[in-house]
N, C-alpha and C positions, 0 to 999 in steps of 0.2 A: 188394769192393763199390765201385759208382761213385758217390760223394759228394766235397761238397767244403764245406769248412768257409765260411762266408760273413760274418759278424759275431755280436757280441751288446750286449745292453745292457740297462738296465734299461727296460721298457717302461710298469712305472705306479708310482707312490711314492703313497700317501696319508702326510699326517703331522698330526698335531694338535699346534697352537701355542697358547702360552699368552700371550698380550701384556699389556701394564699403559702407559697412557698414559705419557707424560713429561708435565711441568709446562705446553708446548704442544702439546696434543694438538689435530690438523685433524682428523680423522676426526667428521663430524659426522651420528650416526645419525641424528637428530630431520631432517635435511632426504635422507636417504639413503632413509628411510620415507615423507615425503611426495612422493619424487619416484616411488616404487614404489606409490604409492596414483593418482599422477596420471596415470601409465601406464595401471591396473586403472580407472580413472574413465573414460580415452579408451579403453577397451577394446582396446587395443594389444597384440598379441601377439610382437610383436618386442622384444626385449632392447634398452634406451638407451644412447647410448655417453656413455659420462661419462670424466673422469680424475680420479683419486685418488692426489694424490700425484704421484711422478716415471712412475706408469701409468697407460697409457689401459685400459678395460675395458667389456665388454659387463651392463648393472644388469639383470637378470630381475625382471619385476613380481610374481614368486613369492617366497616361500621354497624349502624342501626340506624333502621326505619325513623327514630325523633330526631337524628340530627347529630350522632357524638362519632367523633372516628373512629374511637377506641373501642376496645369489649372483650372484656377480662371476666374470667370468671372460676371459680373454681367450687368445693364442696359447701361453701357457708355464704359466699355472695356472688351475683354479678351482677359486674360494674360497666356501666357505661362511661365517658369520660372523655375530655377535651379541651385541650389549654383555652381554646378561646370562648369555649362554650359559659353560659349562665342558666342554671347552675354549672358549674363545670365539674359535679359527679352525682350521680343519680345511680342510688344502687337497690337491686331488689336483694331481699334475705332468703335462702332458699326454705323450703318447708321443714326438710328433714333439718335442720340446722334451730329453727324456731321451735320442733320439736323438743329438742334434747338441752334447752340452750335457755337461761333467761336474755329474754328481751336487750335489758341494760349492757351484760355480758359481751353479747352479739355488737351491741350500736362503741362498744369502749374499745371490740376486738377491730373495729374496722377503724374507729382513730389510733390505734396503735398502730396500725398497718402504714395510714397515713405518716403519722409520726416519725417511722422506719425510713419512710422516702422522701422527709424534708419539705411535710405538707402540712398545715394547722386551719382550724376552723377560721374565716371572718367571721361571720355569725355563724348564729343558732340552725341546727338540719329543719328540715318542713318536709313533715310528713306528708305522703301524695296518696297515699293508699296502707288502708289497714282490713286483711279477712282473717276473723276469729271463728274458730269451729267448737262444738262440741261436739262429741261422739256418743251413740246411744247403742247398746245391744235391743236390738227391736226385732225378733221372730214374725212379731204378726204384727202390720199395719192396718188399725181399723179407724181409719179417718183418710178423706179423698180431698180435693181442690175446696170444696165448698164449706170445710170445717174451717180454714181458716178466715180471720177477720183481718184487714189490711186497707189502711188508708193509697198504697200502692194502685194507681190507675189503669197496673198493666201489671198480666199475670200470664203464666204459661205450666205447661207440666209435659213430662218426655216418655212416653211409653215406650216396652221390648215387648213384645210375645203377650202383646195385652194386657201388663203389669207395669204400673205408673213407678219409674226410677226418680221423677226427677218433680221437684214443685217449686217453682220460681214465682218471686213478687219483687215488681221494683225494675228499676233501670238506671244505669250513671252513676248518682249519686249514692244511693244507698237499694243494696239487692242482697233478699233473704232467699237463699237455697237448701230445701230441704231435701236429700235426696241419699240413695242407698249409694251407700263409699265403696261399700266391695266391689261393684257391677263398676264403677266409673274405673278402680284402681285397676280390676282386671281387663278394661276394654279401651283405659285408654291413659293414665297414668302411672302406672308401674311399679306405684309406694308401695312395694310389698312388705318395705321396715314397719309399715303400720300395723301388719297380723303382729308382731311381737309386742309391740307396744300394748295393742287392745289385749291379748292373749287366747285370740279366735280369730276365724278369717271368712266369718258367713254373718250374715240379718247384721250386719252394722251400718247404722243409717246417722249420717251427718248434718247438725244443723249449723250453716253457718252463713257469717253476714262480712256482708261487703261493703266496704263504708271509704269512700274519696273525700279530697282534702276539704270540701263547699261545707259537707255536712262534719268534717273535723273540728273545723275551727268553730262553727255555729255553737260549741259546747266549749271552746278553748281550749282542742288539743292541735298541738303543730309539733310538738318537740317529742322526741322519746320520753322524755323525765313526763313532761306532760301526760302521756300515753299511760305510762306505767301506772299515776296516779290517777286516773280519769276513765281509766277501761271498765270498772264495774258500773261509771255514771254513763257512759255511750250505749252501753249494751245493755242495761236496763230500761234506759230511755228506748230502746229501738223494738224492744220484747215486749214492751208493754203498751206504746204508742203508732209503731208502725206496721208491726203487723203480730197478731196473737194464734195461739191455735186453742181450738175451741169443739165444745160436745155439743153436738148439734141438738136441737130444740126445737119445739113448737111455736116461741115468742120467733115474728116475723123482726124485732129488731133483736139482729145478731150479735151486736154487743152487750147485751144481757145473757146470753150464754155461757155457763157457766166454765171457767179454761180447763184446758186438755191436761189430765196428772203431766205426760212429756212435761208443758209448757210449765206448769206448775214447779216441774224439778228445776228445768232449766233458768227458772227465777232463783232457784235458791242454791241453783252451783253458781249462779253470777255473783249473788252475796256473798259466796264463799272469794271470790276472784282477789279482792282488794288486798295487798302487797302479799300476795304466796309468792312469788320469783323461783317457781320450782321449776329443779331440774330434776332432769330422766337420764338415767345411764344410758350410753350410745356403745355400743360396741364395733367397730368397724367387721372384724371379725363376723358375726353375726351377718351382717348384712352381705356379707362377702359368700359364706355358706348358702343364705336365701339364694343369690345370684347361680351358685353353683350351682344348686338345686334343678333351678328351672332351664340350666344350660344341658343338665346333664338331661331333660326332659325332653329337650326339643333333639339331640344327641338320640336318646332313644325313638324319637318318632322318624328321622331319617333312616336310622339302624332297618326299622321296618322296613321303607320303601328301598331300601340296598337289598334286603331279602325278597321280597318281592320281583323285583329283576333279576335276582339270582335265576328265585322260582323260573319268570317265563323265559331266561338263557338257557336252562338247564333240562326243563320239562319235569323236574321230582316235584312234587305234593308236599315233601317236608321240607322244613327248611330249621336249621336250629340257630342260636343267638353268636355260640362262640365261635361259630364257621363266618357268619357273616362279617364278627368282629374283625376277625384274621380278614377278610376278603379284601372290607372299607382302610384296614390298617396297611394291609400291603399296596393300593391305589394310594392313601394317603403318602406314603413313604417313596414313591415316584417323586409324585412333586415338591415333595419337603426339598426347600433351599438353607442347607446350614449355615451358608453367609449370611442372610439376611434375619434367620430365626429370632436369636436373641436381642437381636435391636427392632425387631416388630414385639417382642417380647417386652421390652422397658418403655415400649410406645405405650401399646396399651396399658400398662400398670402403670404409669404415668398420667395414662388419661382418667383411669379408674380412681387414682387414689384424688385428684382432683376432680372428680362429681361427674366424669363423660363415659357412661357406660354403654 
């Protein structure tokens, strides 16, 4: 079979922390609530950017759906949070950040952060949620729903235009998805920092698992330190026990069938997992250009339909690019407000540089 192994990482970490002020604690929720009341007053629906601490972060004039007032968040986490809440922080890791970032790195960056604001552990974090992926270059899929083997009760798959994207086993506790990362990225995610990473941006299919705290601890992980050292014993145990892929056969019992090379690899980049702590260079730059790219893309598809109404204002047949550019520039230039330009200017770059694109 034609595959090629391409990366993995962890793509999401939830963990609940437990903090307790120090003797100077800055964290001060009584003006963290009336600045989220001043927002909901100006009826503002954009996130404030504030800094707490050694971080800059995006303040939500909401809460959240579990229960926390607060909800901060910026390029590397967000944070839910609440003096009176237990746990009283609950942070997810973002993907691009789990990307580029070890693990350890990540869980020491956000107690430093705490640290900053006069907050230290009681105990130890507990993990709530860990999803690890691999990446595979795969041109041609020649295995369906029925190649895999899965002690999972419940199973599902997601077709487009007759072409199965998506193979799901599992619910709740532990759920393996196998599915094409391009089609999701481009229809409904947006990671386009992953074409760089992989170094292609088509037949890239992702295996990965999802695993909550019931089936964490059943193996004895709750802690980061735990996690780092126990991540090739989870994902072995789930690759080989929970669900396998497999070349289909004549033997009516399907666990005699002999495993899928994929599967085959993906045993032996797990062996590979145990303490690598790699990092991947991140360029912000980079992802900034991507961005550009497809702003400048969506720029040209309007350009069109401004020619196009030239066209039926005008009654001409041609229409050329740098007449229309002048048309939409001098409409644009009406309602340009120079007051306001460069402070919606540092909004936005503010929002961007903190994760809100």
């Amino acid at each position: 079979m034609n595959f090629k192994y391409l990366l993995s990482s962890f793509d999401t970490i939830e963990c609940a922390y437990y903090l307790i002020p120090l003797d100077q604690a800055r964290l001060d929720f009584l003006d963290l609530a009336s600045q989220k009341e001043a927002l909901i007053k100006a009826k503002i629906n954009k996130p404030k950017p504030i800094k707490l601490g050694c971080e800059d972060f995006l303040l939500a004039s909401h809460g959240t759906s579990s229960g926390y007032p607060f909800l901060i968040e910026n390029d590397v986490f967000i944070i839910q949070f609440g003096e009176f809440n237990r746990p009283n922080f609950f942070v997810k890791f973002r993907s691009i950040a789990l990307w580029h970032n070890s693990l350890l790195d990540l869980h020491k960056r956000f107690l430093n952060w705490a640290a900053s604001v006069g907050l230290t552990q009681a105990q130890p974090e507990r993990l709530s949620r860990v999803d690890y992926a691999f990446d595979y270059h795969l041109p041609v899929v020649d295995f369906d729903e029925d190649s895999f083997v899965s002690r999972s009760t419940k199973d599902s798959q997601y077709r487009k235009d007759g072409k199965v994207q998506t193979f799901k086993f599992g619910t709740e506790n532990v759920v393996l998805r196998v599915y094409n990362k391009v089609d999701e990225i481009n229809e409904q995610s947006q990671k386009n920092w992953l074409f760089k990473l992989w170094g292609m941006d088509q037949d890239v299919w992702r295996v990965e698992w999802q695993v909550r705290k019931d089936q964490l601890r059943k193996i004895g992980i709750s802690s980061m330190q735990s996690l780092e050292e126990r991540q090739a014993d989870l994902l072995r145990l789930l690759s080989t026990n929970h669900t396998t892929l497999r070349i289909k056969a004549d033997d009516s019992n399907r666990s005699r069938w002999d495993m899928h090379p994929l599967w085959l690899d993906l045993l032996a980049q797990i062996d590979q997992l145990q303490g690598l702590g790699v990092k991947r260079e991140h360029k912000p730059l980079d992802l900034y250009d991507e961005r550009l790219t497809r702003i400048a893309m969506s720029v040209y598809g309007y350009l069109k339909r401004v020619a196009a109404i030239d066209v039926l204002y005008s009654g001409n047949q041609k229409s050329y690019m740098d007449e229309t550019f002048q048309h939409l520039f001098n409409i644009v230039s009406e309602i340009h407000d120079p007051l306001t330009w460069q402070q919606e200017v540092d909004r936005r770059a503010n929002e961007m540089r903190l994760g809100e694109w």
